[in-house]
C-alpha positions in Angstrom: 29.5 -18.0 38.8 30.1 -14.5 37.5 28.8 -11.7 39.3 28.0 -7.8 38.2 30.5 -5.2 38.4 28.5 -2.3 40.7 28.4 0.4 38.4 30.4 2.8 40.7 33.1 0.7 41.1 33.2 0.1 37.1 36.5 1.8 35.4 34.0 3.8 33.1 31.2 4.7 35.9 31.6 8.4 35.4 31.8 7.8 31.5 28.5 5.8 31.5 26.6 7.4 34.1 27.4 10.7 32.1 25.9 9.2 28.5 23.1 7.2 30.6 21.8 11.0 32.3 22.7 12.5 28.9 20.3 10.2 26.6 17.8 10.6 29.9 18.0 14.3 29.4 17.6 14.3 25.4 14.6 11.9 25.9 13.1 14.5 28.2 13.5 17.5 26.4 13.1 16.2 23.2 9.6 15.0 24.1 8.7 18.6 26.3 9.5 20.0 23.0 8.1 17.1 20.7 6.0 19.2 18.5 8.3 20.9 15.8 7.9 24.4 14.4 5.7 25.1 11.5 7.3 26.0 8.4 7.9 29.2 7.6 5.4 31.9 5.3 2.5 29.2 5.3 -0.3 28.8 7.2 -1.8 26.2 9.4 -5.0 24.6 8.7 -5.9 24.4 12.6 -3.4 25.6 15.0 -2.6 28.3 18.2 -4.5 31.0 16.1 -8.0 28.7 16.2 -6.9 28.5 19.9 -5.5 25.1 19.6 -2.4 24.1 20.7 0.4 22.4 18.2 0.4 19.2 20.1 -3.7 18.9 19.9 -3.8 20.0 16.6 -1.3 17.0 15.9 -4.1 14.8 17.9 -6.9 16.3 15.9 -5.3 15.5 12.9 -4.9 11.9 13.9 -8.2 11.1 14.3 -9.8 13.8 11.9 -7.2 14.4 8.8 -9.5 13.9 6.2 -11.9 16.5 7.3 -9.0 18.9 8.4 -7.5 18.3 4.9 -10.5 19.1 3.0 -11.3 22.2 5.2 -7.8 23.9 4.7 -8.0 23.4 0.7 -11.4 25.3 1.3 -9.9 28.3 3.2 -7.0 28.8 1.6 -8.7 28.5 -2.0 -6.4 25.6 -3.3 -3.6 27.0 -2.5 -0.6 25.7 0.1 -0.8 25.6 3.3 0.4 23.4 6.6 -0.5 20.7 9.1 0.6 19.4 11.9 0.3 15.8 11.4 2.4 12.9 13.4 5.6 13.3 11.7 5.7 16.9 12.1 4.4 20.0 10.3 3.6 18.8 6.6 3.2 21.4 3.9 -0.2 20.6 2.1 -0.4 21.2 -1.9 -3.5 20.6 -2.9 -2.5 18.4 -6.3 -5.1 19.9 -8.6 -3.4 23.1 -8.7 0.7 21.3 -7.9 1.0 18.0 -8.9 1.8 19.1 -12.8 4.3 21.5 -11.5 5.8 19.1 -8.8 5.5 15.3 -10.0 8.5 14.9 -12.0 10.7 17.6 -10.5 13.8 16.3 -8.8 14.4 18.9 -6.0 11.4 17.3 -4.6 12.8 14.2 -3.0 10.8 11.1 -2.5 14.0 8.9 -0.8 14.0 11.7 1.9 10.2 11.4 2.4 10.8 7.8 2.4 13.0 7.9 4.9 11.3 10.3 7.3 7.7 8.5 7.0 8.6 4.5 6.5 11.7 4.8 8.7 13.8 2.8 6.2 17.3 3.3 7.6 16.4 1.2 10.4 16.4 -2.9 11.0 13.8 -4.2 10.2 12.4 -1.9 7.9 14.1 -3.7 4.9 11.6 -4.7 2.8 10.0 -1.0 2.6 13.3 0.1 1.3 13.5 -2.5 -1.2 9.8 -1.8 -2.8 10.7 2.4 -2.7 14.3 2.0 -3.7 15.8 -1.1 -5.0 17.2 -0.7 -8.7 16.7 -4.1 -9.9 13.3 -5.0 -8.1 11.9 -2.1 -9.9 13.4 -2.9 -12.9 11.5 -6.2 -12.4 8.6 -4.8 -11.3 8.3 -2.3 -14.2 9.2 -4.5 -17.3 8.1 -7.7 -15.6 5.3 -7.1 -14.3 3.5 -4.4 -15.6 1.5 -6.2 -18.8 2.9 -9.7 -19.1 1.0 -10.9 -16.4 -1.5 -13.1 -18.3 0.5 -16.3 -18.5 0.2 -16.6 -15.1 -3.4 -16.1 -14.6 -3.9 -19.7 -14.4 -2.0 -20.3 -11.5 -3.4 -17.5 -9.7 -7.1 -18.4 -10.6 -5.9 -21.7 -8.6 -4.4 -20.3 -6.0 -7.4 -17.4 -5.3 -10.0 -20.4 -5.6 -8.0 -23.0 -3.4 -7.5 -19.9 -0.5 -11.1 -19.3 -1.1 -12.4 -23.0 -0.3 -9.7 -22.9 2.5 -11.0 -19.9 4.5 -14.8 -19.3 3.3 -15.6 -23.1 2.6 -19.0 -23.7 0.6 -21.9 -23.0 2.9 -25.6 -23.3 1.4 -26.6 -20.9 4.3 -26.1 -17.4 4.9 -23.0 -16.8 7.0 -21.7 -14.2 8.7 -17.5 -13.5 8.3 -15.1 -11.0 9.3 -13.9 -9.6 6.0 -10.1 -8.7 7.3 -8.7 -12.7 7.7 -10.0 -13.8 4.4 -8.8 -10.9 2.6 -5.7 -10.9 4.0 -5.4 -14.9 3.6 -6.3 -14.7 -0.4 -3.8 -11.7 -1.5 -0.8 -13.5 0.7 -1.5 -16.8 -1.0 -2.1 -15.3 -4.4 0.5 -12.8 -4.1 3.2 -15.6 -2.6 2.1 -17.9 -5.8 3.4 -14.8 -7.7 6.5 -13.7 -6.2 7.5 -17.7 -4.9 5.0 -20.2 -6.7 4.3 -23.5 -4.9 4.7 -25.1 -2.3 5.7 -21.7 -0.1 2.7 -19.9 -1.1 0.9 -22.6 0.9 3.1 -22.8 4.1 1.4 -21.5 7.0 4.6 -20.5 8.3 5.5 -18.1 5.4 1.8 -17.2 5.3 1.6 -16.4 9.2 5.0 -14.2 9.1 3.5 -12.4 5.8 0.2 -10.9 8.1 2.7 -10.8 10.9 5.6 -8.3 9.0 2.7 -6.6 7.4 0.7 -5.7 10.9 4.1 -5.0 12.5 5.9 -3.1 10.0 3.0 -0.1 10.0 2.4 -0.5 13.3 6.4 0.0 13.6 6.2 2.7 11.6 3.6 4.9 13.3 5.1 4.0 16.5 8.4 5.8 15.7 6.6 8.6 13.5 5.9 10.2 17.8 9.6 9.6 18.2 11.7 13.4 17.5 13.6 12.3 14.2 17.2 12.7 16.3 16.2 10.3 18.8 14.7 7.5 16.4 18.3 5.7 16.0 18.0 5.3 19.2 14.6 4.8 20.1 13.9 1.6 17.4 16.8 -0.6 19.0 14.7 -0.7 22.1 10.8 -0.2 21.2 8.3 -3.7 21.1 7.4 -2.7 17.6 10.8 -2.4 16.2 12.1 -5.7 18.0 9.1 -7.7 17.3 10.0 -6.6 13.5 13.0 -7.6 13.7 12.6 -10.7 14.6 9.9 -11.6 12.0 12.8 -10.5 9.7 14.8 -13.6 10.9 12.1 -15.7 11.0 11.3 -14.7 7.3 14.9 -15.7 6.5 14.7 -19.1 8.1 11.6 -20.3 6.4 12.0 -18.4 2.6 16.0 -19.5 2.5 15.7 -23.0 1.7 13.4 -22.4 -1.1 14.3 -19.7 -2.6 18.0 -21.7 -2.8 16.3 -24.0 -4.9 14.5 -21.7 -7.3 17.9 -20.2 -7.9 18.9 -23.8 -8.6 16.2 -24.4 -11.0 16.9 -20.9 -13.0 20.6 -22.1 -13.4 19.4 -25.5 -14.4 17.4 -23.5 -16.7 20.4 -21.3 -18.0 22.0 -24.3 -18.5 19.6 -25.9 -20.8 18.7 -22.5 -22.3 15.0 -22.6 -21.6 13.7 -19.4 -23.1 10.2 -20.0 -21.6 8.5 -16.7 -19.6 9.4 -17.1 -16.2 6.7 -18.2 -13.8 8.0 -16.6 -10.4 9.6 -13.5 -9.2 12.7 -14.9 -8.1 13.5 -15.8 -11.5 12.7 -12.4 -12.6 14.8 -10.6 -10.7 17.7 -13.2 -11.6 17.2 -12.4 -15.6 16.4 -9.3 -15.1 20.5 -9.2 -12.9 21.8 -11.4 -15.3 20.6 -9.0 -18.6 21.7 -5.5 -16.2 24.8 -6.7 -14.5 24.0 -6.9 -11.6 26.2 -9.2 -9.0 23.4 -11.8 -7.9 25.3 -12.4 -5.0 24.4 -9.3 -3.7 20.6 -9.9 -4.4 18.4 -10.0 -0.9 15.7 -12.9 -2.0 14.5 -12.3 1.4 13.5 -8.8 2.1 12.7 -8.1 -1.5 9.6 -10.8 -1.1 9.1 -9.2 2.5 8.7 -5.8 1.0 6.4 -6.9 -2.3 4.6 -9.1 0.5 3.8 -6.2 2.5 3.1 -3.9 0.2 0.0 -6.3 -1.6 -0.9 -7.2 2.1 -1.3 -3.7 3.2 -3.1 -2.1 -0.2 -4.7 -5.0 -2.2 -6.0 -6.6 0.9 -7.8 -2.9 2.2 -8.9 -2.5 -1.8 -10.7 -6.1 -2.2 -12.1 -5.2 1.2 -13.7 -2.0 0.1 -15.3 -2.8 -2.7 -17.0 -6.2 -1.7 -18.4 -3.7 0.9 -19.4 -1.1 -1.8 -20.6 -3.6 -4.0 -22.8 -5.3 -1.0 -24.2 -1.5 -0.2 -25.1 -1.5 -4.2 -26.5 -4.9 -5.3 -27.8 -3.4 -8.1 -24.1 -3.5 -9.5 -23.9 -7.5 -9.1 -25.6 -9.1 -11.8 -23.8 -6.7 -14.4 -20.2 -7.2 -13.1 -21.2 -11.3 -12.9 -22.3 -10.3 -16.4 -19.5 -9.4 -17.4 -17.1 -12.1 -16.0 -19.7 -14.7 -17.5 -19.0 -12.9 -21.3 -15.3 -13.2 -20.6 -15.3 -16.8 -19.5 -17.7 -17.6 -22.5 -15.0 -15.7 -24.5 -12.1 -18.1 -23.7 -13.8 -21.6 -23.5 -15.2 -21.7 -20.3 -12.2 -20.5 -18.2 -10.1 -18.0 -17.5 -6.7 -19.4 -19.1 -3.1 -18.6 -20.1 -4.0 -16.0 -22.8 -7.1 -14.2 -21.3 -6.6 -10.9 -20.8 -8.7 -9.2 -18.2 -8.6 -5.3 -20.3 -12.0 -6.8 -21.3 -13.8 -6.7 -17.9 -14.2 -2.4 -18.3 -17.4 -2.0 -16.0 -15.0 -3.9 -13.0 -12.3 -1.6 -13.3 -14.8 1.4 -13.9 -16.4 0.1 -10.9 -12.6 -0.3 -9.0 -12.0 3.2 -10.2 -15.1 4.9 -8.3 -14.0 2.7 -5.4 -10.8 3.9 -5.1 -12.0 7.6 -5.6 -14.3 7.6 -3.3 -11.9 5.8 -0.8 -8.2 5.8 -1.3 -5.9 3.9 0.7 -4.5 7.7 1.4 -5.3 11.4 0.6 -1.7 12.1 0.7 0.1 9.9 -0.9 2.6 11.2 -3.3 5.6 12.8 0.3 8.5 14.7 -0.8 11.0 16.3 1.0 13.0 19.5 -0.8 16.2 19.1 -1.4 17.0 23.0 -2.0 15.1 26.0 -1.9 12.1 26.5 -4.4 9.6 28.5 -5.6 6.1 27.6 -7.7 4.7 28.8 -10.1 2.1 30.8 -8.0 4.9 32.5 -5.6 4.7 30.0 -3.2 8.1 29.2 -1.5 9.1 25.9 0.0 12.2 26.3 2.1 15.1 23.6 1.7 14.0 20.5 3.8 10.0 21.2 3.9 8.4 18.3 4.1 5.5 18.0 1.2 2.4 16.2 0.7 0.3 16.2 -2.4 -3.9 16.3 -1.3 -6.0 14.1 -3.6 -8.7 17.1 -3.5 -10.4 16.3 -6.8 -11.7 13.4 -5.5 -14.4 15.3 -3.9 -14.4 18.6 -6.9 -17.5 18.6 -8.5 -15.3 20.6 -11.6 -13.4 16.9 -11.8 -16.3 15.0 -11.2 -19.9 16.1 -11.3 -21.9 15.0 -8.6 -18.8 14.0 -6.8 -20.8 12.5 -3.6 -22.8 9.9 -5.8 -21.2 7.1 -5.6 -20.9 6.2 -9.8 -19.4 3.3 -11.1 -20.1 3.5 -14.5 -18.0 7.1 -14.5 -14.8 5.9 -15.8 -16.1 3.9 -18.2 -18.6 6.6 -19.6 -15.2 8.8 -19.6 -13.1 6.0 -21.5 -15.8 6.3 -24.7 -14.9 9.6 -25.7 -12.8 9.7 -28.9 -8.9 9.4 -27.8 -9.6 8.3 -24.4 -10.3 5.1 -24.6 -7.3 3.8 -22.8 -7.5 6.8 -20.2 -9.9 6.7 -16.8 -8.6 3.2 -16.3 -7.9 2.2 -12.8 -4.2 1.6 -13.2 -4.1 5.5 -15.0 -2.5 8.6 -13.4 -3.5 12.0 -13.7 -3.6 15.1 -11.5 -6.8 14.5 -10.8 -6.9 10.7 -10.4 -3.4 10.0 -8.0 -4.7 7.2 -6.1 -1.2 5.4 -7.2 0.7 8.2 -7.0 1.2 10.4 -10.8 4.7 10.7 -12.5 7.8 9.4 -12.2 7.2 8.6 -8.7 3.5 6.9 -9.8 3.2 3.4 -8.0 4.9 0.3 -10.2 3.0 -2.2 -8.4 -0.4 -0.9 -10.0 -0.8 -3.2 -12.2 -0.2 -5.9 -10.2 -2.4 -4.9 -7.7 -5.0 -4.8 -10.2 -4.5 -7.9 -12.1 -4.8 -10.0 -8.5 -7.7 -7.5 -7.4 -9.8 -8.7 -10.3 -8.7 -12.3 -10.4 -10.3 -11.9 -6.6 -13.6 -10.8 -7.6 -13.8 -13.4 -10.5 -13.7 -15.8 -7.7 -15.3 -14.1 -5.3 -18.3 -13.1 -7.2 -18.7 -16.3 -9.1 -18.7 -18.9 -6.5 -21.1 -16.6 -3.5 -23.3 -14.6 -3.2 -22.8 -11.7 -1.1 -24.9 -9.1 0.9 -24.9 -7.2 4.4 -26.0 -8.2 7.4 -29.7 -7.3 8.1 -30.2 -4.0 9.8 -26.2 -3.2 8.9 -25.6 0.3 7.6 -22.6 1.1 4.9 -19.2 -0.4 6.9 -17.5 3.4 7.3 -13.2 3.7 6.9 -11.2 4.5 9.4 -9.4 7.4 9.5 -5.3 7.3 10.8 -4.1 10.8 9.8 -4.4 10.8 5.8 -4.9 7.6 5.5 -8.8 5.6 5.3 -8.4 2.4 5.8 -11.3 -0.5 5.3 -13.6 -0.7 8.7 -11.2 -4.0 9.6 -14.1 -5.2 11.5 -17.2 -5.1 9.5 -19.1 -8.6 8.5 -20.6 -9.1 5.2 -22.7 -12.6 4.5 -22.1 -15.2 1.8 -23.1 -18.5 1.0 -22.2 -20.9 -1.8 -24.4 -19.6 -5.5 -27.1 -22.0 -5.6 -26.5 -22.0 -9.6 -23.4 -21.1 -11.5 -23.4 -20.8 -15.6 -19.7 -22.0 -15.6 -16.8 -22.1 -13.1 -13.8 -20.1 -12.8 
């Protein structure tokens, strides 16, 4: 039987003992001084002059960004100023007065943000690099996705109302559910149906590991966001988080690889035959879409791609459905017209919701998606650059080489953008889309500077119109097939605040039961 080498005795002892009380001693002093310095010629929104210390100002902001955010953009009249949030100090620019001025320039550099807030240089973190920086997924993503989505309606309508009988059943009584599971369950199986088609989009393997990678991978990256950024290489090789991603990674690989080997076979027996036909599933996607650009599909990662589009749905369509079956349960007024609608579109195409139906037509949902998302977005901050040189605004400002940027979504709550900006309004958008020329503006997939819940520019989300298609099939279902209110005695289920980020109260029951009547099915 082998036995250990005592470390003194080793030929390297003094060599390892030195780098062991080295890395001991950066840990140390890296953490006594965790807190970074504010930037330079900007000031903080709460900090040592309030009489708070930098490290509870970082607390504060954790639990109380929203209010800290909104608070600074007051003092400082719209104009920049700083945070310290859990990455470090984060210049704050307000994005009715910058995001114009900053959205397309490129010394403000989104791959460095990337890098600093979703940590993807690291194992594990794959599939957020894929969906932030892979050429040929957004290639896909963009031409592919973006309006020729309505051939596969069909197969999502399926797939939303087969996870629907599957995890909310048919009951004739009122029943109280958790929204989070059943959310969650419906945009992986639609999503998976998408991205794979059948039979993985049903495998409760696949469909365990896509909650799984979702949960971990942010929980991963807030754990190393409290890590200095020097020590993170290090730190993410031995942190729970990191190796409990990791190895949902390799399960991933172990249950997608065999079919995903056999959608590429059916695409080449497809090439072969030269079936012109729109493809049906993102693998096949990406393959034209390499095939047509050049790229070597060899060098194509099937795998993390789907982790990272996976992921991405999970973590924003899920918290979206989720928020506005809660705001549409606090306004029951609002039911009967958006069932209204849905009922004129289905009469529209014969009864169902088919190949060619195009969902433009439902205008008071998306109006209604739109308020939704203004009054809660996923994030108040979520276009992050990082400068790759010095600059200086328009207004004199000046952002040293390497500040870290975030634009505020302030007009959300600016009564110059939107009048009564506290009353909750669904009908705003689409009031806004009737004036002459606008009629394809206020939609929920738009951009603006004062509408950036996906982002505005060149940097704008891709995946927007994805998410909305499958957010809208949802409802269709949804809406159609239960009714839906709150709980007796429940109040308004409130977000939850992490930093800039509100995320759906991931707790909060709603009841259903099966429609007692139904003018025609989905």
């Amino acid at each position: 039987m082998e036995t250990a080498t005592p470390l003194s005795t080793h030929p390297l002892s003094t060599y390892i003992a030195s780098a062991i009380f080295t890395a001991v001693a950066l840990i140390v002093v890296s953490f006594w001084s965790r807190t970074e310095k504010p930037f330079k010629g900007l000031e903080l929104a709460i900090g040592p002059e309030d009489g708070v210390s930098s490290s509870d100002a970082e607390k504060a902001y954790g639990v109380k960004g929203p209010t800290i955010l909104e608070a600074g953009t007051q003092k400082f009249r719209r104009k920049a100023f700083q945070v310290y949030g859990e990455s470090g100090p984060i210049i704050v620019l307000p994005s009715t007065q910058y995001f114009a001025e900053v959205k397309s320039d490129p010394r403000f550099d989104s791959h460095q943000a990337n890098r600093k807030v979703f940590m993807i240089d690291f194992p594990g973190f794959e599939g957020l690099l894929a969906v932030t920086h892979d050429k040929l997924l957004g290639e896909v993503i963009r031409s592919n996705l973006k309006s020729g989505l309505a051939h596969l309606n069909e197969d999502l309508l399926e797939e939303i109302d087969n996870a629907a009988g599957a995890v909310l059943g048919d009951p004739s009584d009122w029943t109280s559910i958790g929204m989070l599971y059943p959310c969650y369950h419906m945009v992986a199986r639609v999503s998976t149906r998408l991205f794979l088609g059948l039979p993985l989009c049903r495998d409760p393997r696949w469909l365990d590991i896509a909650v799984q990678y979702t949960a971990e991978l942010f929980e991963g990256t807030r754990t190393l966001r409290f890590w200095p950024e020097r020590l993170r290489p290090l730190a993410h090789w031995f942190l729970p988080q990191c190796r409990k991603l990791r190895a949902t990674v390799r399960r991933a690989r172990e249950v997608l690889t065999p079919g995903i080997t056999q959608l590429r076979r059916e695409w080449e027996e497809r090439q072969r035959a030269g079936d012109k036909a729109p493809s049906n599933n993102i693998i096949h996607m990406m393959l034209d879409m390499a095939t047509k650009k050049g790229y070597p599909i060899d060098d194509i990662d099937f795998v993390v791609s789907e982790l990272g589009l996976t992921a991405a749905a999970m973590h924003t369509t899920t918290d979206m459905v989720m928020q506005t079956l809660f705001d549409i349960c606090c306004h029951p007024e609002y039911l009967e017209p958006l069932r209204a609608e849905i009922d004129e579109l289905l009469a529209a195409n014969g009864g169902v919701l088919g190949k060619t139906t195009k969902l433009s037509s439902l205008r008071f949902m998306d109006s209604f998606m739109k308020e939704v998302q203004r009054m809660k977005p996923a994030t108040l901050t979520g276009s992050k650059r990082v400068t790759t040189e010095d600059v200086r605004l328009a207004d004199g400002t000046f952002l040293a080489k390497g500040s870290y940027v975030a634009l505020y979504n302030n007009a959300r709550t600016d009564g110059t953008f939107y009048p009564d900006p506290e009353r909750f309004d669904p009908y705003r958008s689409m009031r806004a889309r009737e004036e002459p020329g606008k009629e394809n503006m206020h939609q929920f997939v738009s951009t603006s500077p004062e509408s950036v819940g996906f982002g505005h520019g060149m940097h704008a989300c891709p995946g927007r119109f994805i998410a909305s298609n499958e957010i809208k099939l949802i409802l269709c279902v949804l809406l159609t097939r239960y009714d839906w209110r709150l709980p007796d005695g429940a109040s308004k289920p409130q977000p939850i605040s992490v930093g800039a980020e509100l995320l759906a109260d991931p707790v909060a029951h709603l009841m259903y039961k099966k429609r007692s009547f139904q003018e025609c099915d989905v």
